[in-house]
MARLO-614094 format. One record per atom (N, C-alpha, C): residue in three letters; x, y, z. Coordinates in steps of 0.05 Angstrom, whole numbers, plus 5000, padded with zeros to 4 digits. Layout:
REM residues N
ALAXYZ/...
REM end
This chain:
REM residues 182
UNK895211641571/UNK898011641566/UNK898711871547/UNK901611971548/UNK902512211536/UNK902712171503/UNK903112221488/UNK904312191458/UNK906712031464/UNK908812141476/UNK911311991485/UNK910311791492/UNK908911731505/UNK908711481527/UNK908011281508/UNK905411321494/UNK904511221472/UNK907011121447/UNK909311271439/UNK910611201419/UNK912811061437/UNK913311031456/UNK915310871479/UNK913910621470/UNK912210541485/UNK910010391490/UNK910210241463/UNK909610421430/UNK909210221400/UNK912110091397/UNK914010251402/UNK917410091400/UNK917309911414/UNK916809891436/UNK917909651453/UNK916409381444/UNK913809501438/UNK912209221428/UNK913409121404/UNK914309371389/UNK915409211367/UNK917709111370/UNK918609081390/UNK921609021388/UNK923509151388/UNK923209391392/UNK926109501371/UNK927409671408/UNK929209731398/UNK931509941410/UNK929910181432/UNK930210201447/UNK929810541458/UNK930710731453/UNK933110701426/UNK934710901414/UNK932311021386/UNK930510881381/UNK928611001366/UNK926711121372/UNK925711021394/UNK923511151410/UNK924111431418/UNK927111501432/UNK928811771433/UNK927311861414/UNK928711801396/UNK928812041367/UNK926012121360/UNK923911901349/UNK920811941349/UNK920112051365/UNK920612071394/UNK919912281414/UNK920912611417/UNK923312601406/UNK924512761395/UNK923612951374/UNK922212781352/UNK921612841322/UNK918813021338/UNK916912781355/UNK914512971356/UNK914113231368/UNK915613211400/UNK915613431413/UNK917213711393/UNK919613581380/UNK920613851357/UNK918013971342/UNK916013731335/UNK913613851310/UNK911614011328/UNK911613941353/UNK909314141373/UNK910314331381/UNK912614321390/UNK914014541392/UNK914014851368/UNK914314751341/UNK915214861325/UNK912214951308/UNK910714811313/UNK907514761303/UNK908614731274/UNK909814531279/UNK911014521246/UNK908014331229/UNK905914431220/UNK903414301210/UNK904714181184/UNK904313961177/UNK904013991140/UNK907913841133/UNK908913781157/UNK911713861146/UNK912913491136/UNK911213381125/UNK911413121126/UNK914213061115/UNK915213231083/UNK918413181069/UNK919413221096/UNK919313531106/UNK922513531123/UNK922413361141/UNK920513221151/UNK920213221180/UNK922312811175/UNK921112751158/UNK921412471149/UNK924812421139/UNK925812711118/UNK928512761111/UNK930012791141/UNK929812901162/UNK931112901185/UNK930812581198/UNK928412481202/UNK928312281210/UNK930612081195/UNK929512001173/UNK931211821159/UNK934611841161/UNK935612211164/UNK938612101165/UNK938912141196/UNK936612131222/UNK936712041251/UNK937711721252/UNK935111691239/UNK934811311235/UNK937911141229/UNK938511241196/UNK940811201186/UNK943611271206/UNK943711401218/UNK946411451230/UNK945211291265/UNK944311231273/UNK943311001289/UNK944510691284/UNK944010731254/UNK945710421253/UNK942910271240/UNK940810401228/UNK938510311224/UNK937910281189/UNK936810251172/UNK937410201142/UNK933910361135/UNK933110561146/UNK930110701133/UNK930110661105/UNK927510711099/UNK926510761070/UNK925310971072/UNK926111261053/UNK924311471053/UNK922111541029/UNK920311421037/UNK917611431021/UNK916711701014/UNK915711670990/UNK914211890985/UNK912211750964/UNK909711860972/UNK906411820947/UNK904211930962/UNK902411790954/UNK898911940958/UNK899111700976/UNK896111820983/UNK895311761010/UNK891911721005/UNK890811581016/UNK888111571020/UNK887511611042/UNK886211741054/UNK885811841079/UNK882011981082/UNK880611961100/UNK878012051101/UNK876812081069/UNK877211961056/UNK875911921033/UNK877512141015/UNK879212241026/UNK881412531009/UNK883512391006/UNK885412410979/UNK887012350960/UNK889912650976/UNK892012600982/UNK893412690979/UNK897012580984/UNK898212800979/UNK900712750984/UNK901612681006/UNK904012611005/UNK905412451034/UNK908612391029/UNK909612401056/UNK912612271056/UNK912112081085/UNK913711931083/UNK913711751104/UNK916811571103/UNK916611411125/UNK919711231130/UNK918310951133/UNK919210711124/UNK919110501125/UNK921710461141/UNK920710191161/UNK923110111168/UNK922809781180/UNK924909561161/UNK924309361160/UNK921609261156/UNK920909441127/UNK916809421117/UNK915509571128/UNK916709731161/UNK914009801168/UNK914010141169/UNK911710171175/UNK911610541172/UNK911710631200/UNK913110851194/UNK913811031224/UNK913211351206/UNK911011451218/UNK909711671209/UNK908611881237/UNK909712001238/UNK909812211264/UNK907812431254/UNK908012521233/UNK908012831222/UNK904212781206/UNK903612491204/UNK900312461201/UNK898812591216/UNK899612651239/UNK898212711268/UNK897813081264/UNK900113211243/UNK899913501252/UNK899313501220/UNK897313511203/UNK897013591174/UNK897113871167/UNK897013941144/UNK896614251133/UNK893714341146/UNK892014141150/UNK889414341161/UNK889214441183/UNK890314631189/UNK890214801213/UNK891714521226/UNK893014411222/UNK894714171244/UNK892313931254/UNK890113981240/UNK888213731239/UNK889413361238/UNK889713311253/UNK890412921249/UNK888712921228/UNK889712731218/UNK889012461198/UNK888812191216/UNK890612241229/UNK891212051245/UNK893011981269/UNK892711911297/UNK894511881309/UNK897911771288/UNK899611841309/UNK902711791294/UNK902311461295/UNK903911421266/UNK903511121258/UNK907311051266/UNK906410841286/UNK909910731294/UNK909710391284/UNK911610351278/UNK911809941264/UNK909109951253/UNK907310051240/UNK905210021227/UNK902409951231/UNK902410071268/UNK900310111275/UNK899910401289/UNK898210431292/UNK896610691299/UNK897510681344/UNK899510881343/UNK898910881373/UNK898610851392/UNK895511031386/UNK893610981411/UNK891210721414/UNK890610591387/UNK889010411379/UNK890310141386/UNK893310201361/UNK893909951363/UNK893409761332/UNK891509831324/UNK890909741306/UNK892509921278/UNK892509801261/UNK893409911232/UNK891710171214/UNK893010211202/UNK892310511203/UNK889810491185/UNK888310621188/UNK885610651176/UNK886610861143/UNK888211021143/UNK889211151119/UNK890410951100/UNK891510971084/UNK892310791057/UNK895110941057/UNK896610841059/UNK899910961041/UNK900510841010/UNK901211000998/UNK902110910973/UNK900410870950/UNK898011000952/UNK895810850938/UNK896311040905/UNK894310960887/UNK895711020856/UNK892711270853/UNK892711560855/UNK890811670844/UNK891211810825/UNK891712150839/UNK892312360817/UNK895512250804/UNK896412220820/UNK900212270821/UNK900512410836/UNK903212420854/UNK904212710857/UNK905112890841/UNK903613110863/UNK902913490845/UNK904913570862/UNK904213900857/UNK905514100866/UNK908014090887/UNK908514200906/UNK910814220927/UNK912213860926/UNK910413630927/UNK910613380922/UNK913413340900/UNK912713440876/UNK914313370849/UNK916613600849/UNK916813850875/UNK919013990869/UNK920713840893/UNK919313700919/UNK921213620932/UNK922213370925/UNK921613190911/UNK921512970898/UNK924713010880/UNK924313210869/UNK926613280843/UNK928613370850/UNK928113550877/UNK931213590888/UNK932913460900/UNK935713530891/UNK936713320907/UNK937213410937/UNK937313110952/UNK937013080983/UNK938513220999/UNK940813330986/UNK942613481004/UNK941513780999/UNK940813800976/UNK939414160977/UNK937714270992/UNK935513980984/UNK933314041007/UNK933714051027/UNK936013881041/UNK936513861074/UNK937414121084/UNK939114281057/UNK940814551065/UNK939014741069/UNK936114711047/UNK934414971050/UNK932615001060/UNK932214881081/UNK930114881098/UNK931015181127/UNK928315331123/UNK929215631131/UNK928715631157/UNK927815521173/UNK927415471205/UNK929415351217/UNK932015311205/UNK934115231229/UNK936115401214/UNK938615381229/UNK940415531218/UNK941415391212/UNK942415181209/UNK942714941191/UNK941414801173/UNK939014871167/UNK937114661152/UNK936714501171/UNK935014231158/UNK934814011171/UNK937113931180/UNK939713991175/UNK941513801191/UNK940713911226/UNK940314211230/UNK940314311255/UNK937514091274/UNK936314011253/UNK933713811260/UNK934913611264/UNK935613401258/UNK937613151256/UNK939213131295/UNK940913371294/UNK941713361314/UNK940113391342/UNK937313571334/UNK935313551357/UNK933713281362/UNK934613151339/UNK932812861340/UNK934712661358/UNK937612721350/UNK939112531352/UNK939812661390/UNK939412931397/UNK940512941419/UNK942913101422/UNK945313051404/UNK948013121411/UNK948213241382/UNK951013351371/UNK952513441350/UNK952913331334/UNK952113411311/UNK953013261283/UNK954613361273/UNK956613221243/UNK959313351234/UNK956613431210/UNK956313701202/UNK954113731176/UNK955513621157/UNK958313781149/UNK960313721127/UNK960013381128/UNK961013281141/UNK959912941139/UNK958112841131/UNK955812981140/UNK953912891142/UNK952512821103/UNK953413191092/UNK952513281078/UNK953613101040/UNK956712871052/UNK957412781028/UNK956112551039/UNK956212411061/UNK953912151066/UNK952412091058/UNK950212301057/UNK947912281046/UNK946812401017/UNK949812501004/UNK948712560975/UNK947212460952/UNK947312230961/UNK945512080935/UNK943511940943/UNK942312050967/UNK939011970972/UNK937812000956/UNK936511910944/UNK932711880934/UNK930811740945/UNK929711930953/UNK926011870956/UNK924711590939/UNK923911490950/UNK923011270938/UNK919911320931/UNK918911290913/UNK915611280904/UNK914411030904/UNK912311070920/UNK911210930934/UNK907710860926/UNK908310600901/UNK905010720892/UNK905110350892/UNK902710260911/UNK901310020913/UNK899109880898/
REM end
């Protein structure tokens, strides 16, 4: 089965909408497309105001990660507790997985729960982590240099159709990232 087929396939089991499965299918083919490796903030900041203007209530996570015995950073979406993580699958290492994409908080292609750790308490978040962390959510959405819109131009590829940005952009002014340490 395809990636798509596979993230069709984790929504329905979980219950939810085919209006999410869209967008996650959406989100991944945009990240292969784009070989966007490593892009876990933006990729999760588009998701979350996809999710949110759906009619859906996300949580946008951010912390470390335990993963193959390596400690690192991470953004992710919770939704109703569970993790929907697309962007695990394409990491900074040359686009190395960590892990198949994590949908309702299982793995995929397995099925099973994710063998990585979210949230776990090590170094802290460092570097790029603590500058995206600190900005606020509408800056970051604006300065992202691969669309001509920022992430909002992402948002709309998730969502399919046209977004109002100006709308978009006082809606979501007072997002924060949530930290995420277990």
């Amino acid at each position: 089965m395809s990636t798509g087929d596979l993230i069709r396939a984790a929504v329905q089991n979980a219950g939810y909408k085919e209006d999410i499965a869209n967008v996650l299918c959406n989100l991944s083919e945009y990240m292969k497309r784009k070989q966007w490796w490593g892009a876990c903030h933006a990729s999760c900041s588009a998701l979350y105001v996809a999710l949110s203007e759906l009619g859906y209530s996300p949580k946008l996570c951010i912390g470390e990660m335990l993963g193959q015995g390596l400690y690192f950073d991470h953004s992710w979406i919770e939704l109703d507790g569970q993790i929907l993580d697309i962007a695990i699958s394409m990491t900074l290492l040359g686009g190395a997985p960590v892990s198949e994409p994590i949908v309702f908080g299982k793995n995929i292609r397995s099925g099973k729960e994710p063998v990585i750790k979210y949230g776990v308490p090590g170094r802290g978040i460092e570097g790029e982590t603590l500058v995206v962390n600190s900005l606020p959510f509408v800056d970051y959405m604006d300065g992202f240099p691969d669309e001509k819109n920022g992430l909002w131009g992402v948002v709309q590829e998730l969502l399919g159709r046209k977004v109002d940005i100006p709308d978009l952009r006082e809606k979501y002014k007072d997002v924060k990232r949530a930290i995420v340490r277990e």
